[in-house]
C-alpha angles and dihedrals in degrees: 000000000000122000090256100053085046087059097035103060139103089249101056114113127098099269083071100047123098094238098051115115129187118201126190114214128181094265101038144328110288112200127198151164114253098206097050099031091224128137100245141167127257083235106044112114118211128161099247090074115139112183122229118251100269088037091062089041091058089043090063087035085067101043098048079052090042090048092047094049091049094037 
């Protein structure tokens, strides 16, 4: 899969991401990127996005279907 159709796709934002961590505190959920170390958003978008494991399967899932229907 090459770097843009990993960037241009439905599943790109940070929840999906494999650095993504949500941490439930007391008061509310916090949720952060493990790499950066940064407080994010489930739905922020950056380029540094790496999918997890079953996102990227999905992701081929659809293509392989995308690829059959145009074919």
């Amino acid at each position: 899969m090459t770097s843009n159709l990993l960037h241009n796709t439905r599943f790109h934002a940070c929840a999906t991401c494999c650095h993504f961590e949500a941490v439930k505190t007391p008061a509310n959920m916090m949720y952060r990127c493990r790499r950066l170390g940064f407080e994010t958003n489930p739905s922020y978008r950056f380029n540094c996005w790496d999918p997890k494991d079953n996102v990227r399967k999905l992701m081929e899932k659809e293509q392989v279907n995308e690829h059959d229907r145009n074919g």
